[in-house]
C-alpha positions as CSV (number, residue, x, y, z in Angstrom):
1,X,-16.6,-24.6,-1.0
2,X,-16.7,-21.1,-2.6
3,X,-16.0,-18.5,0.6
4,X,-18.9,-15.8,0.5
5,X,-16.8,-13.4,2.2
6,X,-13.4,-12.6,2.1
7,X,-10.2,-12.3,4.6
8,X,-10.5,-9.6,6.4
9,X,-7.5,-6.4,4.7
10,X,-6.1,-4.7,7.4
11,X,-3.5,-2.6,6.8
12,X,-2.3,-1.3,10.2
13,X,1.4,0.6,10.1
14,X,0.4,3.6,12.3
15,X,-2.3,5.7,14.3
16,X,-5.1,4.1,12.2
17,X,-6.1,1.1,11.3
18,X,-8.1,0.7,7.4
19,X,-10.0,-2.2,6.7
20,X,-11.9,-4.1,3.9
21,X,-14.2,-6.8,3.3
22,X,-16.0,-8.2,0.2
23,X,-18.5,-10.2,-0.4
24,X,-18.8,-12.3,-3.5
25,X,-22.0,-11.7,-5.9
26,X,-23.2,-12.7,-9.0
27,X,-20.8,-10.3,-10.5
28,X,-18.1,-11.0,-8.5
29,X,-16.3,-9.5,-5.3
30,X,-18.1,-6.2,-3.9
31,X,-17.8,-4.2,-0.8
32,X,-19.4,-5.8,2.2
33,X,-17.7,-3.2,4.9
34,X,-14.7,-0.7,4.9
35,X,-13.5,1.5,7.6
36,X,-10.3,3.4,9.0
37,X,-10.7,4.1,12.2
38,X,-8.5,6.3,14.5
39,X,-7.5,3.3,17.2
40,X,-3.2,4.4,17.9
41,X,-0.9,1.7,16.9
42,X,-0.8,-1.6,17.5
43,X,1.1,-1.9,20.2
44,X,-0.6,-5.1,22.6
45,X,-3.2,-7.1,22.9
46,X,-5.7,-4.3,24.5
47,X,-5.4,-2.4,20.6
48,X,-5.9,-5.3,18.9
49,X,-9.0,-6.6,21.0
50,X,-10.3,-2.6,20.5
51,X,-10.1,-2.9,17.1
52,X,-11.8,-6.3,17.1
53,X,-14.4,-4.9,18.7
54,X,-14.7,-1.7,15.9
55,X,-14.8,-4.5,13.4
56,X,-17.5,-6.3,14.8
57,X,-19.9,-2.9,15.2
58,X,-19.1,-2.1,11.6
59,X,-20.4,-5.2,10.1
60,X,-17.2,-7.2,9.4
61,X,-17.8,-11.0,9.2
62,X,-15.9,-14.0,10.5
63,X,-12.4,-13.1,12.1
64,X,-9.9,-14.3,9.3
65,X,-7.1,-11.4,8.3
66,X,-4.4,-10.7,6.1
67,X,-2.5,-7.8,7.5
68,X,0.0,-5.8,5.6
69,X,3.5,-5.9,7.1
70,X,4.7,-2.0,7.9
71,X,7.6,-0.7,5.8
72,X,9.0,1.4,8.8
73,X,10.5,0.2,12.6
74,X,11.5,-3.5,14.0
75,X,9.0,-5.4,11.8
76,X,9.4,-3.5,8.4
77,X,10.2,-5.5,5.1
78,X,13.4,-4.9,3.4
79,X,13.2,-5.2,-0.1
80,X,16.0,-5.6,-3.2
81,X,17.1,-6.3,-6.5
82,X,18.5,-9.5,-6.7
83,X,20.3,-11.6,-9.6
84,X,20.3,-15.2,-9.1
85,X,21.6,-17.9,-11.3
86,X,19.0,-20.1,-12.9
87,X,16.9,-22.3,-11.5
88,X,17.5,-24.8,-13.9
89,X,21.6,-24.6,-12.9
90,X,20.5,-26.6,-9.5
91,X,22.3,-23.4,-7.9
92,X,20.6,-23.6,-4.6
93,X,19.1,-20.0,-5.7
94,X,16.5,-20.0,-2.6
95,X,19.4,-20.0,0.1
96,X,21.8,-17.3,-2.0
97,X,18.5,-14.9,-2.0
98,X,18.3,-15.3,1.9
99,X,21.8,-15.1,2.4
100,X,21.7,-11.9,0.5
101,X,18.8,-10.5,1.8
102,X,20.5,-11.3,5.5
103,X,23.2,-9.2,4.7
104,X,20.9,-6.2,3.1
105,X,18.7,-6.0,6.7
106,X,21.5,-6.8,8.7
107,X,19.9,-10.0,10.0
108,X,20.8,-14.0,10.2
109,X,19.2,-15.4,7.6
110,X,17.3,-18.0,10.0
111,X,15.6,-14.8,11.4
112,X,13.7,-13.7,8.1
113,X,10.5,-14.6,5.9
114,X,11.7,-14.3,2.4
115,X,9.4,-14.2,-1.1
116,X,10.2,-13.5,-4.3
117,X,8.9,-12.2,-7.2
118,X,10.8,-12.4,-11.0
119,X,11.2,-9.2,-12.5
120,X,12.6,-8.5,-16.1
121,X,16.5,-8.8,-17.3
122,X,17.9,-5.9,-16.6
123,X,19.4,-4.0,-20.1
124,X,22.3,-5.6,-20.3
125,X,22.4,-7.8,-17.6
126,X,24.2,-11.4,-17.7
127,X,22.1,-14.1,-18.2
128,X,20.2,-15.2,-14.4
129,X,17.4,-15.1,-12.4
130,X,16.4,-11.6,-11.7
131,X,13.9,-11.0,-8.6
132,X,12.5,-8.2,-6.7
133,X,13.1,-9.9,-3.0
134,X,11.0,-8.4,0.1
135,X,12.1,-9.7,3.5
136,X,10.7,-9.8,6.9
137,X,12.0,-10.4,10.8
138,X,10.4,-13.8,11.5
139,X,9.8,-13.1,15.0
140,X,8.1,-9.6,14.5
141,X,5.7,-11.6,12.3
142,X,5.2,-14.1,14.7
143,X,4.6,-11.7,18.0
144,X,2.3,-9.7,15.3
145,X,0.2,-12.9,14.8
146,X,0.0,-13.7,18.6
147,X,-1.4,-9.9,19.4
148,X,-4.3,-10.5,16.6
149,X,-4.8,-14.5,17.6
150,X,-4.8,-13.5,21.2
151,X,-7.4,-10.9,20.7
152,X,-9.5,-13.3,18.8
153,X,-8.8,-12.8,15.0
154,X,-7.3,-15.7,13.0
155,X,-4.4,-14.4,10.8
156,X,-4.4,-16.0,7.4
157,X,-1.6,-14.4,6.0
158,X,0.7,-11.3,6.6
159,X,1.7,-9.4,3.0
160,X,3.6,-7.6,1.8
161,X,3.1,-3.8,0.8
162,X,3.8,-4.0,-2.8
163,X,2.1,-7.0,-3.4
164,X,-0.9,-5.9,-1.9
165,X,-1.0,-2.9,-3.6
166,X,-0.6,-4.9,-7.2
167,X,-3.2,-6.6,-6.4
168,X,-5.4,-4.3,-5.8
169,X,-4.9,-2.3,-8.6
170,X,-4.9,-5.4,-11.0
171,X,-8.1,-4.1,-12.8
172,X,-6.3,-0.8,-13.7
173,X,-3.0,-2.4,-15.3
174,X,-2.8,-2.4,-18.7
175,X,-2.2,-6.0,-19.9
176,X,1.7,-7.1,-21.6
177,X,5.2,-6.0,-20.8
178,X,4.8,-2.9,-20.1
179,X,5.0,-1.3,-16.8
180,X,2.6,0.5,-14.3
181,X,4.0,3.0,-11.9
182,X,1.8,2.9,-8.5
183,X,2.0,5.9,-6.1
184,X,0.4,5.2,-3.0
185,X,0.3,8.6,-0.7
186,X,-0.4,8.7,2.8
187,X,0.0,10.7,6.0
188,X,2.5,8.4,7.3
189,X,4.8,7.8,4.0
190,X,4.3,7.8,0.5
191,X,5.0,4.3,-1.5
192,X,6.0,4.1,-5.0
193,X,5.8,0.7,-6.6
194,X,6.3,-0.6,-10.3
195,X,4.7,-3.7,-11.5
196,X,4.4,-6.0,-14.7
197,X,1.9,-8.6,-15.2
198,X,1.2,-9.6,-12.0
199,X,3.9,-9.0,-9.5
200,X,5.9,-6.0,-8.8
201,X,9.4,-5.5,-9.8
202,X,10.2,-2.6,-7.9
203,X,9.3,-0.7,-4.4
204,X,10.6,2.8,-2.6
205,X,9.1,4.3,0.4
206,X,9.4,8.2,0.2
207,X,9.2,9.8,3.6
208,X,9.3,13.0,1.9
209,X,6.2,12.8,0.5
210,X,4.6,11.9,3.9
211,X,1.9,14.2,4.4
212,X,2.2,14.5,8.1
213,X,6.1,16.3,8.0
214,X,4.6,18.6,5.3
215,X,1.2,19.5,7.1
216,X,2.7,19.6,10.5
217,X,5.5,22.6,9.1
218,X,3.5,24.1,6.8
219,X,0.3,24.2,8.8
220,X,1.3,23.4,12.3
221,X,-1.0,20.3,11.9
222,X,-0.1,16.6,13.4
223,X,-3.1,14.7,12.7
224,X,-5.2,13.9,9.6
225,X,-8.4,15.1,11.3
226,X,-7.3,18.5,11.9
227,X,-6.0,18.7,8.6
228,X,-9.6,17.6,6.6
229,X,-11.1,20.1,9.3
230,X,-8.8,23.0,7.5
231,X,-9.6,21.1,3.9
232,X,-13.4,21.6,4.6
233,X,-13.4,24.8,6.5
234,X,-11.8,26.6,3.3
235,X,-13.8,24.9,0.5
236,X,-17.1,25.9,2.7
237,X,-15.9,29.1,2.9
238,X,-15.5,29.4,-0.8
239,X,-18.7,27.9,-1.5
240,X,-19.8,30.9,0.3
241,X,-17.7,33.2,-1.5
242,X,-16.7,34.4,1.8
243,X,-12.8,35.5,2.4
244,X,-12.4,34.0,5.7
245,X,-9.7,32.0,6.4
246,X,-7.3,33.7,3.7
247,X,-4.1,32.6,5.1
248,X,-5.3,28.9,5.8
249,X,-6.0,28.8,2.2
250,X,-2.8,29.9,1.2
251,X,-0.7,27.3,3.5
252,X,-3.5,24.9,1.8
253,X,-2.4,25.5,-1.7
254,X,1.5,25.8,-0.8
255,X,0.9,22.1,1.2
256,X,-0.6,20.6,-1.9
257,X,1.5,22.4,-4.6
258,X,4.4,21.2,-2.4
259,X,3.0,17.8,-2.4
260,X,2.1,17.7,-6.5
261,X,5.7,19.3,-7.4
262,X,6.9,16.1,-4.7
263,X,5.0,13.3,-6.8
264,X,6.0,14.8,-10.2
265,X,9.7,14.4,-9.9
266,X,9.5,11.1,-7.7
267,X,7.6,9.8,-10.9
268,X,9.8,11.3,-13.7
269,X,12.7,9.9,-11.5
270,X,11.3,6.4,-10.9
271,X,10.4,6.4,-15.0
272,X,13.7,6.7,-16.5
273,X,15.7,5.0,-14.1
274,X,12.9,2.2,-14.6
275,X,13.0,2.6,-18.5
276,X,16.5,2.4,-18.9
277,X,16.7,0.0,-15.8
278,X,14.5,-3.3,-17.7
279,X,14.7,-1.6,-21.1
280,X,10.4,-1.3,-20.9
281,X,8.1,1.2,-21.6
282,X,6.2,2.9,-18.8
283,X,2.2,3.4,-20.1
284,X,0.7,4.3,-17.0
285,X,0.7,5.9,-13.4
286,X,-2.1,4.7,-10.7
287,X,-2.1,7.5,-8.2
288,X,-3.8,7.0,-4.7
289,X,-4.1,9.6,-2.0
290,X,-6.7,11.7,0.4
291,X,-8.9,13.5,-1.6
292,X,-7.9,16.4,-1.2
293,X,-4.7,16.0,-2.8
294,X,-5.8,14.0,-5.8
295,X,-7.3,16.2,-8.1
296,X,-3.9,18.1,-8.1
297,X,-1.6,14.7,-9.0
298,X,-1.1,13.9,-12.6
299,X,2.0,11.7,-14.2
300,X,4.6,13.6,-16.7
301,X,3.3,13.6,-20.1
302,X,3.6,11.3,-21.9
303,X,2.9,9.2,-18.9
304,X,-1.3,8.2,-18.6
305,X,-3.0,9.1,-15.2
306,X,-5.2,7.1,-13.3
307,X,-6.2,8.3,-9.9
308,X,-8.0,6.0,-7.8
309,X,-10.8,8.9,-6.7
310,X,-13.6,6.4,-6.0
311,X,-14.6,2.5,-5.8
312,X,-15.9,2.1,-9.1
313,X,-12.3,2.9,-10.6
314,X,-11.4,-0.6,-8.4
315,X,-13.8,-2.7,-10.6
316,X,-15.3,-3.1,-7.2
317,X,-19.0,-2.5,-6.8
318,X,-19.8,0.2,-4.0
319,X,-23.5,-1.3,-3.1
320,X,-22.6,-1.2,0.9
321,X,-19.5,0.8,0.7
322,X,-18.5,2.5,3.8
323,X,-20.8,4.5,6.0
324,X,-18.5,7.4,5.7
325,X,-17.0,8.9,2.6
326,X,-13.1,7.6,3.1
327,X,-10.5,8.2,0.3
328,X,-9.5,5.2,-1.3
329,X,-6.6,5.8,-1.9
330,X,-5.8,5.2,2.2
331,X,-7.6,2.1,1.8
332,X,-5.7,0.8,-1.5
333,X,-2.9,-1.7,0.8
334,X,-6.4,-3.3,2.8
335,X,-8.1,-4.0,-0.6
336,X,-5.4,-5.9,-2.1
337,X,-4.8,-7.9,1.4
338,X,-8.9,-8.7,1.2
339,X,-7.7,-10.0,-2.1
340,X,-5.0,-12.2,-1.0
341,X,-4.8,-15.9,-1.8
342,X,-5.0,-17.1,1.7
343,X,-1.9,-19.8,1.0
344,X,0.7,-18.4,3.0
345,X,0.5,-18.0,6.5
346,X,2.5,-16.3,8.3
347,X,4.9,-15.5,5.3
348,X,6.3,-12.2,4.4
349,X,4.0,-11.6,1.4
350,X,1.9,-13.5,-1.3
């Protein structure tokens, strides 16, 4: 039977929780609800039956999830670069990868959920099986599952951050070999991920492009509220042509030139140590952030931008989008988990 809506995204690694739902139409998947809502971190069962609750007065339907697993603290993924023998050796490739990935988080290898995803031969590599690995703490996942499942949400699956975030921007990814650059900024960390096809082949997680360091010693701001209040406090004032303000303005422009200059080497790195890495061309850049950031990111030439600045961009029809007008870009890791498969839960990603 064809599901009318799907999973529940929830993508939930700090003081607010963003969620997404579709609904499938005649044209395919389309917003049913979206949120991100201010609940702290999810700590117990109390903040996961609160958000329940939120989910439930904002329209959400059924109580099936796929959560993104956090990148940061005891139940972040660990990710790597792995080269395997062949499957076809009979080299028991899946145990070597955990073994591996054991040593890389400093865990038993019993103790993690492992996927994999094949990435291109490295130039010059030997011949093998090359794979981007993510790994996760099995129990974290497990007591992560009982918070939701004790406050009465079912967990389908828990996903990865990169894989979620390929997902979701499947519709922007130019088809062949060639790879796609994903910047995902956000107040608690900035994510940079590469993909081909239809997996990714490469994550970072850049806590110097958090916004929340930046704005807090810039601006003397530590929450994202306070900071859209400055955002919208300045452009109303020039709207006015008014000069109040003047030195808020200026710490405005230094926080997002700061940020741009940030995103512009992080890319040009990533891009040649990518290109000479898998011996591939880089075509585009998918840039996501808080609006007031985004019209100020752009790729190095001769990189192509694509910012994710509304719904449409997502091939994703905004009929009942959300109630208030929410960036994206902070919603870009609970779109792809909406997305997700459903086949694997309680596993570290898709």
């Amino acid at each position: 039977m064809t599901r009318r809506f799907s999973p529940i995204g929830l993508d939930w690694s700090g003081p607010a929780a963003c969620a997404v739902q579709l609904r499938r139409g005649r044209r395919g998947w389309a917003i049913h609800a979206a949120l991100r809502a201010p609940v702290g971190p999810l700590t117990d069962i109390a903040s996961a039956t609160s958000l329940h609750r939120v989910l439930w007065r904002h329209g959400f339907e059924g109580s099936d999830v796929v959560f993104t697993l956090p990148t940061k603290g005891v139940a972040a993924t660990t990710s790597a670069t792995l080269a395997l023998p062949p499957r076809a050796s009979g080299a028991p490739v899946d145990q070597l990868a955990r073994a591996e990935m054991a040593r890389v988080a400093g865990r038993s290898p019993d103790s993690l959920e492992l996927d994999l995803w094949e990435t291109p031969a490295p130039r010059r590599a030997a011949s093998g099986w090359h794979v981007l690995a993510v790994a996760a703490p099995s129990a974290e996942i497990a007591a992560r599952i009982a918070l939701f499942e004790d406050a009465g949400l079912r967990v389908v699956a828990a996903d990865a951050r990169a894989s979620a975030l390929c997902r979701a921007t499947e519709s922007l990814r130019p088809p062949g070999p060639h790879i796609t650059i994903i910047v995902e900024l956000a107040w608690d960390a900035a994510h940079l991920i590469a993909a081909t096809g239809d997996a990714p082949i490469f994550e970072r997680r850049i806590d110097e492009l958090a916004i929340s360091p930046l704005a807090s010693s810039i601006l003397g701001v530590r929450d994202e509220r306070a900071l859209s209040q400055r955002f919208a406090a300045v452009n109303a004032s020039n709207e006015h042509d008014h000069r109040a303000a003047p030195d808020t303005s200026a710490k405005l422009r230094r926080l997002v030139d700061t940020v741009r200059a940030g995103v512009r080497d992080e890319i040009a790195l990533s891009a040649s140590y990518l290109s000479h890495q898998f011996d591939r061309h880089i075509t585009r850049v998918i840039l996501a952030a808080p609006a007031p950031f985004l019209d100020s990111l752009e790729s190095p030439a001769p990189l192509e931008s694509v910012r994710v600045s509304d719904w449409t961009s997502l091939s994703i029809d905004t009929t009942r989008g959300p109630e208030h007008l929410i960036p994206p870009g902070a919603l870009l890791a609970a779109v792809g988990a909406s997305l997700h498969p459903g086949e694997s839960r309680g596993k570290a990603a898709a």
